[in-house]
N, C-alpha and C positions, 0 to 999 in steps of 0.2 A: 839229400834232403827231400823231405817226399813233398807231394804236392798236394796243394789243397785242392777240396771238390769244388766244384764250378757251382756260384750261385742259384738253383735251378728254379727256386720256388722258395715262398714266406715258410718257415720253420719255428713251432711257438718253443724249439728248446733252445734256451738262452738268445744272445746275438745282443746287437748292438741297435738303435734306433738309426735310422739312415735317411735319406730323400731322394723321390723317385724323379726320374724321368717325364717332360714335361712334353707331349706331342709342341711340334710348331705349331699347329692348328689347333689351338686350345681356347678357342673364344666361341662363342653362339647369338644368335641375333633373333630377336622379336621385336620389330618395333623399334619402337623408343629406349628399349631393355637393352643390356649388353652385360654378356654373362662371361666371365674368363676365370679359368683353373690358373691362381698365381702361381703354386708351388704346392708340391705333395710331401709327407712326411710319413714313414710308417716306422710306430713306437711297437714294444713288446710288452704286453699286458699281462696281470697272471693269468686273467681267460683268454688271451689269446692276441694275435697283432690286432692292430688297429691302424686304418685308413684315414690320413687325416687333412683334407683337403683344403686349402687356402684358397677360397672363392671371392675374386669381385664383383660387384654388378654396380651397373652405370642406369641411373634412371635418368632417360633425358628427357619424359615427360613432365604431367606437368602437375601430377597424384601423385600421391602417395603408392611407394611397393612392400606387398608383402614376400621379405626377404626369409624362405624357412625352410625347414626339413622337407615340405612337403610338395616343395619343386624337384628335389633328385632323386633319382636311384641309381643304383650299382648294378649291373648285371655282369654274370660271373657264371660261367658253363650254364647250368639250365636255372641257376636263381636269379632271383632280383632283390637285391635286398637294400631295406629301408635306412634313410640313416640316425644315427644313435646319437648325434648331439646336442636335439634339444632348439637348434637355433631356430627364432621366433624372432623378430624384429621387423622393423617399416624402413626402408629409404624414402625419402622426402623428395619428390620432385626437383630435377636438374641437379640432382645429388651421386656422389660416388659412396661406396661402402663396403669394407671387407667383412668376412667370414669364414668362420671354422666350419665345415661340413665332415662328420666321423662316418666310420662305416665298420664294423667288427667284422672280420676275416676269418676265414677258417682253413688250413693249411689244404691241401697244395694247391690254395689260391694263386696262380703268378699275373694272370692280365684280366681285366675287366672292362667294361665301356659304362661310362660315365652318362643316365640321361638326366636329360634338365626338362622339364616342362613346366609351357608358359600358356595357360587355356588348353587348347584342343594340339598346341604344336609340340615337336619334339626334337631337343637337338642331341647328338651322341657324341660325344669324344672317347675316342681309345684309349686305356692307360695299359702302360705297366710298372706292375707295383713287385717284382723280384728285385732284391738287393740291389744295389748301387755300390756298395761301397763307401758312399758320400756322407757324411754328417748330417745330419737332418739340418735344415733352415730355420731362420729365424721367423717365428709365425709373427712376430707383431714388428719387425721390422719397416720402417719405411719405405714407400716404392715412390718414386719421384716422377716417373714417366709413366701415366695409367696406358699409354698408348706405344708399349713397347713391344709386344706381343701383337699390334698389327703388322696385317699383311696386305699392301697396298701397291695400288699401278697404275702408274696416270693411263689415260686414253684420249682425251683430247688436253693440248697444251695450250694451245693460241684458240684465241675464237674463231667463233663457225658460228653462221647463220641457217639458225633450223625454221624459219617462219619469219614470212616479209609478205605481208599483202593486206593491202588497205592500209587501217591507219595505225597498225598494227606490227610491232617487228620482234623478233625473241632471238637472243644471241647465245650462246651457249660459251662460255666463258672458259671453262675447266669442267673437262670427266675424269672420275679416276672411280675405279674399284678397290672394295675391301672384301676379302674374305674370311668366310664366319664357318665353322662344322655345317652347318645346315643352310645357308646361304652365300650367294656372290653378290654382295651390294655392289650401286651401281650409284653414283654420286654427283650430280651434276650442280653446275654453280650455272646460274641463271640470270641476265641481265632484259629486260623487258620494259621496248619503249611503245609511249601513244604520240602517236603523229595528229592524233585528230585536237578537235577543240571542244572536246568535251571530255570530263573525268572516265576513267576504266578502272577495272579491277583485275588481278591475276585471276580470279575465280573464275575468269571468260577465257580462260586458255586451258586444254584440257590437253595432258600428256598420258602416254600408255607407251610400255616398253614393250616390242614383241620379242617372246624368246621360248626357244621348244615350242611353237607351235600355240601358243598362251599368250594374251595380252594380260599386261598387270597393271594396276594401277598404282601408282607413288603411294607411300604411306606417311609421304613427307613432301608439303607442297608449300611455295609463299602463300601465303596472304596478306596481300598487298596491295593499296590502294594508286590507281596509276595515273595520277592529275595530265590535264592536255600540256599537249610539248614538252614531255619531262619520262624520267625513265627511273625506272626501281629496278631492285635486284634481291635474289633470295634462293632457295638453294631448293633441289629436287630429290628426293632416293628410293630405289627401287630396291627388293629385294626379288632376287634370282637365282633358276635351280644353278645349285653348284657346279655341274657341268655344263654351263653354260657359255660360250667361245665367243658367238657372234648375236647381235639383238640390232631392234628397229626401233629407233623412237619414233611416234606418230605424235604430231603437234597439231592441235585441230582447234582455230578460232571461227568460230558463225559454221558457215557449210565448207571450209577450204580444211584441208587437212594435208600437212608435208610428209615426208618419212627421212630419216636419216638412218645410214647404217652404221656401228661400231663391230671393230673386232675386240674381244676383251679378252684380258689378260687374268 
């Protein structure tokens, strides 16, 4: 019985529609944005395959996103190419939203990297788009878990005290990281008490992660009003270069400033 050739590359002569291969790291981060590749499919057109990518994005702002063709490109040996679908839409603030993102192929296309841009930033995922074997997926199928496709690691589990002086105290309740193609976020849950007799605000406490050599500032901080003898809580996150192992939180109320270190996962 002879044997069949080994899938090696997209072929526009005949074949079957199928569904690619999904990196583990298939999600990207800006902000409030969260961008994830659900599932890829490549169909056989009469001009040729076609790329057809099942995009989430999470707006956890608090605007409106414009969801479109004109956040990605394909790159593929020395192209980049634009994509073909047309999609044009808005997510609504603290809103989720799928999408079709197309891309037309031209043979012996087999691997590409995927970029998303969000402003001046850029995240990249790797794909490959050579046979599978697999049936293509269902594109309008239900996903019940949007957070299944994270990749997360606690770092601290019990509280810690990262700032105590004056009337002033900040506990650090729960860290964990998530990571993203172009970011390691860094997640902190946040508990903040005033000892004194007079109202505070979290606005009076200023955090910075140090890492590589870089202080960053949270692009996610409480604001929250902190009445005397009484404590509030609200949540902190950084984004972090990807290779990032070990960071410093610097906690800085009036002239005092603490530092904590984390190993991260």
């Amino acid at each position: 019985m002879p044997v069949p050739p080994l899938p090696s590359a997209i072929s526009t002569a005949g074949g079957s529609p199928y569904t690619i291969d999904i990196p583990r790291i298939a999600e990207a981060a800006f902000g409030d944005v969260i961008y994830a590749v659900a599932s890829g499919n490549v169909v056989l057109r009469g001009d040729g395959p076609e790329l057809r990518l099942r995009i989430r994005v999470i707006n956890n702002g608090r605007y409106d996103l414009n969801f479109w063709d004109a956040s990605f490109r394909l790159a593929v040996g020395g192209d980049v190419l634009s994509p073909s679908s047309g999609l044009n839409t808005l997510v609504p603030g603290n809103s989720l939203r799928y999408g079709i993102v197309t891309f037309r192929l031209r043979p012996p296309m087999r691997t590409g990297t995927l970029r998303i841009g969000n402003n001046q930033e850029t995240a990249e995922i790797p794909l490959d788009f050579s046979p599978t074997g697999r049936p293509p997926v269902d594109e309008q199928a239900e996903i019940a878990d949007s957070s299944a496709q994270a990749i997360t690691a606690a770092v601290v589990s019990e509280p810690v005290a990262v700032f105590d002086a004056g009337d002033m105290s900040v506990t650090l309740q729960r860290a964990s990281t998530r990571r993203f193609a172009n970011a390691l976020r860094l997640n902190l849950s946040l508990r903040m008490s005033n000892r004194g007799r007079y109202d505070a605000h979290s606005i009076q406490i200023m955090m910075r992660v140090e890492a590589g050599g870089e202080q960053r500032a949270p692009f996610q901080f409480p604001n929250e009003p902190i009445a005397a003898m009484a404590t509030a809580t609200g949540n902190a996150a950084f984004d972090l270069p990807t290779t990032t192992t070990r960071a410093v939180l610097h906690t800085t109320i009036g002239d005092q400033t603490t530092e904590k270190m984390f190993d991260l996962k």
